[in-house]
C-alpha positions in Angstrom: 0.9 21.4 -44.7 -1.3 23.9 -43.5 -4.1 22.0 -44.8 -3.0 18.7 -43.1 -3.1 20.6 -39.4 -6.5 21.9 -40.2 -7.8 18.1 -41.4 -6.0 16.8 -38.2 -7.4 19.5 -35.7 -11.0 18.5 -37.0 -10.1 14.9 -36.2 -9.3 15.9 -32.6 -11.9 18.2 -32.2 -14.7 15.3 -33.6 -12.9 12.8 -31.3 -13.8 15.0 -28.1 -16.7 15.5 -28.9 -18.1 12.1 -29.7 -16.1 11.1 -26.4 -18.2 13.6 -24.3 -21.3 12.3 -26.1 -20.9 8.9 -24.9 -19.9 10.3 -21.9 -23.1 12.3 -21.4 -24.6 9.1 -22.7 -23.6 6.4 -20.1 -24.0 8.7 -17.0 -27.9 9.6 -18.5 -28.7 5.7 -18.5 -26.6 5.5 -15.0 -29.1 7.6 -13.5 -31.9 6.2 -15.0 -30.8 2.8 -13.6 -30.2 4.1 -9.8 -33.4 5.7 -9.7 -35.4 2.7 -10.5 -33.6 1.0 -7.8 -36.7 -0.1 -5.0 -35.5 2.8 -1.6 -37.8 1.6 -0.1 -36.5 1.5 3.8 -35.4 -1.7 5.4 -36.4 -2.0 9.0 -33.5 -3.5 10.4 -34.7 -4.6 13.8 -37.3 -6.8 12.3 -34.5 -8.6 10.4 -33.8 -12.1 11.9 -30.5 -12.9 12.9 -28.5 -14.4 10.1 -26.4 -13.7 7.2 -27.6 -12.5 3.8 -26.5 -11.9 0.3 -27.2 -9.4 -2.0 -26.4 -7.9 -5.6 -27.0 -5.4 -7.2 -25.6 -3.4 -10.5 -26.2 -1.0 -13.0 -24.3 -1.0 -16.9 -20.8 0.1 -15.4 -21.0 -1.1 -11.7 -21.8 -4.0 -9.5 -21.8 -5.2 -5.9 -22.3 -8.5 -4.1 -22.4 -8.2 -0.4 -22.7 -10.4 2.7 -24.1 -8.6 5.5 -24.4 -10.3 9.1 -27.7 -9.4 11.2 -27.1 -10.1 14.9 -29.9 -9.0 18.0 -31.9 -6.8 15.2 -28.4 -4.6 14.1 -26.1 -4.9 11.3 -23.1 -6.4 12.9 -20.7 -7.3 9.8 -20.8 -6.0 6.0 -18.6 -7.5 3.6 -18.5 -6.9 -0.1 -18.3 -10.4 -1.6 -17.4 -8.3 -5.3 -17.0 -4.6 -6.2 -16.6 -3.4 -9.8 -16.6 0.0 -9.9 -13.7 1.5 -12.3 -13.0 4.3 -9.7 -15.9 4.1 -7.1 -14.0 2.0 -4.6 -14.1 4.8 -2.1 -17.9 4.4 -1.8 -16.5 1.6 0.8 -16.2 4.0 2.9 -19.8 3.9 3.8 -19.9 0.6 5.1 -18.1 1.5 8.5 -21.0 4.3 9.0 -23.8 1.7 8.0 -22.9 -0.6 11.2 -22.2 1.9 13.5 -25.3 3.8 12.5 -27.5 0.6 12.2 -28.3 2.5 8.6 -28.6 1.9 5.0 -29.3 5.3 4.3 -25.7 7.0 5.1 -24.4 9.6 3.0 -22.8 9.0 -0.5 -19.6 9.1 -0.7 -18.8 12.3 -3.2 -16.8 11.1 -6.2 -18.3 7.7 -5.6 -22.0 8.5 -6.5 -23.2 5.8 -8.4 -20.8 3.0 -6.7 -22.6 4.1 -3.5 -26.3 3.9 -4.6 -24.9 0.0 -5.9 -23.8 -0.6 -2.7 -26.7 1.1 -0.9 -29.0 -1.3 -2.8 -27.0 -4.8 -2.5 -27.6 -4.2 1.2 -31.2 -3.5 1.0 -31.5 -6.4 -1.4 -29.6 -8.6 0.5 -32.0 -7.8 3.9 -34.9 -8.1 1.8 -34.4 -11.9 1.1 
């Protein structure tokens, strides 16, 4: 019996640890996607009026936005598509972005990489 707990304990204990290793994994080649993401800043006012689309994503997350450009501001963002597991607060940002006139709002905390994803639909989606 007692060598039963031990042979089941090292199971466990293995698990966990190959878990955190993917773990450690995933949000290493997370990173590495949002910082080759172009930050490059968008100057909004010399944006024509119009609407634009945008996407962007990384391995676990992915945006497609519509934003609405109207007298050289950001008057309407929508996000078309969101996949995020459990990012969705980085929506948040958006009400900050039009009232700021401003990509470059804080990241929502919790919501790291869902926010740089969103951050970067939006720049895309100006860029066109």
């Amino acid at each position: 019996m007692k060598r039963f707990v031990k042979i089941l304990l090292g199971a466990a204990v293995s698990l966990a640890l190959l878990i955190g290793i993917v773990c450690v994994i995933v949000m290493i080649r997370m990173s590495r996607q949002v910082d080759r993401f172009d930050k490059t800043p968008v100057d909004i006012s010399m944006v024509a009026d119009g609407v634009y689309e945008g996407h962007s994503e990384t391995d676990l997350v992915k945006a497609h936005v519509r934003i609405t450009v109207s007298d050289g501001k950001i008057s309407d963002i929508e996000i078309i598509r969101h996949e995020c597991g459990k990012g969705r607060p980085a929506e948040n940002m958006i009400p900050q972005m039009i009232d700021q006139n401003n990509i470059e709002v804080d990241a929502v905390t919790g919501a790291t990489f869902s926010s740089a994803v969103i951050k970067d639909a939006v720049r895309n989606a100006l860029r066109e």
